[in-house]
C-alpha positions as a LaTeX table, in Angstrom:
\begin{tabular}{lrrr}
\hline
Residue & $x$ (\AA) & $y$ (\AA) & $z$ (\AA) \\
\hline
Unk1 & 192.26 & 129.94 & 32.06 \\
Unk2 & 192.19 & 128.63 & 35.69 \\
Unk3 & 190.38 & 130.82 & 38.49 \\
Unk4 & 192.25 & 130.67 & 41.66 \\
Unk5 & 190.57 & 132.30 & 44.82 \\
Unk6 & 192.54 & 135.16 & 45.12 \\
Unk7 & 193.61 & 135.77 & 48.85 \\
Unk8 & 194.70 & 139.17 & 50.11 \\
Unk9 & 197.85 & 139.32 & 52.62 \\
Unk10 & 195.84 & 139.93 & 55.16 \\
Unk11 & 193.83 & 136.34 & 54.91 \\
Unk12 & 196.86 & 134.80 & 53.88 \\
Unk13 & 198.32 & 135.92 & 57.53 \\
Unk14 & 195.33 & 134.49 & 59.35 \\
Unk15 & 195.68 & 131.18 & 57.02 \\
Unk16 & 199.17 & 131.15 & 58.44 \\
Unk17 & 198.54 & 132.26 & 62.07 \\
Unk18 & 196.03 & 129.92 & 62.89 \\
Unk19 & 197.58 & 127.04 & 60.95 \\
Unk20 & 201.21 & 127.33 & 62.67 \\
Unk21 & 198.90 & 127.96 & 66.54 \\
Unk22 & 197.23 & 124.79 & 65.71 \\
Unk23 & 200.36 & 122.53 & 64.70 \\
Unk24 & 202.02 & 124.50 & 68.06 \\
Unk25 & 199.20 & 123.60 & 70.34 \\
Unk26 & 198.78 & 119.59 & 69.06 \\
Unk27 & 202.23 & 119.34 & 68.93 \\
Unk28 & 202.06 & 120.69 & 72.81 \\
Unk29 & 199.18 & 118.09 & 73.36 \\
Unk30 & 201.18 & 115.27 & 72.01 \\
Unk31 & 204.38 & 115.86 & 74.17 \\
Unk32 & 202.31 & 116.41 & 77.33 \\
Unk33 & 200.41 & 113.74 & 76.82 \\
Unk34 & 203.49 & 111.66 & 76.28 \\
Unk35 & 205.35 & 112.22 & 79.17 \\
Unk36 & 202.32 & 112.19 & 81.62 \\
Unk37 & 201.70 & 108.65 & 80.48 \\
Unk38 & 205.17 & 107.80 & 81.34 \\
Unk39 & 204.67 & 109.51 & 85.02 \\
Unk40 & 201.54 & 107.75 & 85.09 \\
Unk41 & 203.69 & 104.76 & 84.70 \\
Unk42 & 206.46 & 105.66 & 87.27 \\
Unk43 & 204.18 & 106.08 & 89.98 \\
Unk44 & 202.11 & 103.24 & 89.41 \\
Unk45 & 205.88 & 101.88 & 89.67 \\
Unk46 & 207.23 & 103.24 & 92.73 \\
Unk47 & 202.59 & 102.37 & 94.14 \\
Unk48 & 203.14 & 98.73 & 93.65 \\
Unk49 & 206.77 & 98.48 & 95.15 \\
Unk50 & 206.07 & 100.54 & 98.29 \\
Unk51 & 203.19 & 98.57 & 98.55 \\
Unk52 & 204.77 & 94.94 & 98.09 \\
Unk53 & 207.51 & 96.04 & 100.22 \\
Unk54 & 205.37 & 96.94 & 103.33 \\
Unk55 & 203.38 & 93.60 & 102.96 \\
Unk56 & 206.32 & 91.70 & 102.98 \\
Unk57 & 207.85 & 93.24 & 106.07 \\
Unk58 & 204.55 & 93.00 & 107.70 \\
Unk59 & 204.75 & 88.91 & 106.24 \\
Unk60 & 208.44 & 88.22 & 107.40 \\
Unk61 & 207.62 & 86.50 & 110.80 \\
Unk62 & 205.26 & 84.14 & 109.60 \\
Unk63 & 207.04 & 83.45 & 106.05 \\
Unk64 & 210.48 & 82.70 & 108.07 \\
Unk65 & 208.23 & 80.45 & 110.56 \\
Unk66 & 206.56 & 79.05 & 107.35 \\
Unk67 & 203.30 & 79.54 & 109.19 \\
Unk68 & 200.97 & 79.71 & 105.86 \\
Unk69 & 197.69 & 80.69 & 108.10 \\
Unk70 & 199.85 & 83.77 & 109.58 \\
Unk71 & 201.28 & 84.63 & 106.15 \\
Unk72 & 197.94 & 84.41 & 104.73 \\
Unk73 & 196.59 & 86.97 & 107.14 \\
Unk74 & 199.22 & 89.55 & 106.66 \\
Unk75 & 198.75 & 89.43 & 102.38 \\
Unk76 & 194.90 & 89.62 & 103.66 \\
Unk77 & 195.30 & 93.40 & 103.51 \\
Unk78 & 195.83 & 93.51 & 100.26 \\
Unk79 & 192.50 & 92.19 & 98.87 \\
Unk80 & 191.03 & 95.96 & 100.17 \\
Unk81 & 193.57 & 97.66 & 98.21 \\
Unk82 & 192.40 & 99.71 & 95.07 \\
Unk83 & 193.74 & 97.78 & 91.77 \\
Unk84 & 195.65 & 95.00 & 93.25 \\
Unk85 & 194.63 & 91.78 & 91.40 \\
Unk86 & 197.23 & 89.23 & 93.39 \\
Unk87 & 199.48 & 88.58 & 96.03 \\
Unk88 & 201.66 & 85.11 & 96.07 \\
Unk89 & 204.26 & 84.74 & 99.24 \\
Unk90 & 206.85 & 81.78 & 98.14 \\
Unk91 & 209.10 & 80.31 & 100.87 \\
Unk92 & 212.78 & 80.73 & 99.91 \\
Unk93 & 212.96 & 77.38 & 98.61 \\
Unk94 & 210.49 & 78.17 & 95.47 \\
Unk95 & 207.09 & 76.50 & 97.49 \\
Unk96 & 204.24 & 78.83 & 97.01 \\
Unk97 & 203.04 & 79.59 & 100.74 \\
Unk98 & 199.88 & 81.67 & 100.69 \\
Unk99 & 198.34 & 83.56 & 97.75 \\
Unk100 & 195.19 & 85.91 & 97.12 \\
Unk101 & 193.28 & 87.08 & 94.53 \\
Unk102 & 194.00 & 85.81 & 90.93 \\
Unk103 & 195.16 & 87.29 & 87.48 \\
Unk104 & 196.11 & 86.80 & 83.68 \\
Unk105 & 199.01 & 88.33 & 82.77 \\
Unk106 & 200.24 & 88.76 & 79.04 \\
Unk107 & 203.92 & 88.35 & 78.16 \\
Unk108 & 203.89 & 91.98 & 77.00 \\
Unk109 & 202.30 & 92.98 & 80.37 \\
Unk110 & 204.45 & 95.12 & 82.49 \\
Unk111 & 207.05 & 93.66 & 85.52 \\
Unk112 & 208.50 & 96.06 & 87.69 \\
Unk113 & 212.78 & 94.92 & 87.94 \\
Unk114 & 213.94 & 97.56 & 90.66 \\
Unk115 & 212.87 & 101.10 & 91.18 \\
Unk116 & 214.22 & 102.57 & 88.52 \\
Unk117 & 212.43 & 99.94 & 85.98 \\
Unk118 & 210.90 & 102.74 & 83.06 \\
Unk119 & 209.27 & 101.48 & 79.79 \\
Unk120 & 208.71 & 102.62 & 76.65 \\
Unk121 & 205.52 & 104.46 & 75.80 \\
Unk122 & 203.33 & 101.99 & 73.87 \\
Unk123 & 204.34 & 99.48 & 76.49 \\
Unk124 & 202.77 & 101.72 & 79.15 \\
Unk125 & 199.65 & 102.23 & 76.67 \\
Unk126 & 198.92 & 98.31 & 75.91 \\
Unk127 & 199.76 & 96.63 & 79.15 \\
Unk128 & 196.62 & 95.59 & 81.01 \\
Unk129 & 198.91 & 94.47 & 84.44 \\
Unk130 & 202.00 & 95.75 & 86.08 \\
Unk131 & 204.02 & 92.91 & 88.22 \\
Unk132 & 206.65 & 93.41 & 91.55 \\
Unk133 & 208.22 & 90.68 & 93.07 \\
Unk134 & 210.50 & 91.80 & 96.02 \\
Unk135 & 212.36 & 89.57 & 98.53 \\
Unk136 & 211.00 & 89.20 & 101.88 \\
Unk137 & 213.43 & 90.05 & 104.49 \\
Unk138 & 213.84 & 88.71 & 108.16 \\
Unk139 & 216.51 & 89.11 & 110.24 \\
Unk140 & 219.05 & 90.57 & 107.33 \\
Unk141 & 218.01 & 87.21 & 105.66 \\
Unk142 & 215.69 & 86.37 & 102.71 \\
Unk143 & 213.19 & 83.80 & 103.55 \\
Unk144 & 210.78 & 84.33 & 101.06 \\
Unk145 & 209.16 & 86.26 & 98.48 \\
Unk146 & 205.93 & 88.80 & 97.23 \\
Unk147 & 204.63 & 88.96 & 93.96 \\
Unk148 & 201.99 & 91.25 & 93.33 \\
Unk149 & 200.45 & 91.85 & 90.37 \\
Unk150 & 197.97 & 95.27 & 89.51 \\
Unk151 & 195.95 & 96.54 & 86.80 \\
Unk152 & 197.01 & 99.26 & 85.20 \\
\hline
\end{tabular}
């Protein structure tokens, strides 16, 4: 003969109350969690392009003049900003024309490809860096361009 605790309806109700509350509420966790991580990840997005897109109109005179000491002062503003890592202008051509700061990046690491660039979740979770690179614009004409790279 086998003894079995021998639950009444009532505690069998609670049993099943608080169990299906719990799996509701960490189900509720998970999913919130979830897609805050991937706003977390849009607007450190949409951060790092506004950001690399007002440095490089601020850098277009000097980049189009290929003036390095100029160009080198208007990516200077960067180095006070919260989480930015590096700034690189190139000339048009490819040659590297002022840079600041310094970074590793992984291949899995993040790279922004336009503004409406989303990744997965466990890309957002693992990546240590997030990368922009956007053209820099003078005169309706691309003379150069600004990669920044951030932590995450």
């Amino acid at each position: 003969m086998t003894l079995r605790p021998h639950l009444s309806i009532r505690s069998r109700l609670i049993l099943l109350v608080v169990s299906a509350t719990l799996l509701a509420s960490a189900f509720l966790v998970g999913v919130t969690g979830w897609r805050e991580t991937e706003s977390y990840g849009q607007s450190r997005r949409d951060a790092l392009l506004n950001t690399a897109h007002a440095i490089a109109a601020a850098a277009a005179t000097p980049v189009a003049d290929q003036d390095s000491v100029s160009t080198a002062q208007a990516i200077n503003a960067i180095a006070r900003l919260k989480g930015i890592v590096f700034a690189g202008i190139e000339t048009a051509d490819g040659r590297p024309l002022a840079e600041i700061g310094a970074a590793e990046q992984l291949a899995g690491d993040l790279v922004v490809e336009g503004a409406d660039t989303r990744w997965p979740l466990p890309a957002i979770l693992r990546s240590r860096t997030m990368e922009a690179a956007v053209p820099v614009i003078h005169g309706g004409l691309p003379v150069g361009s600004l990669r920044i790279i951030a932590d995450t």
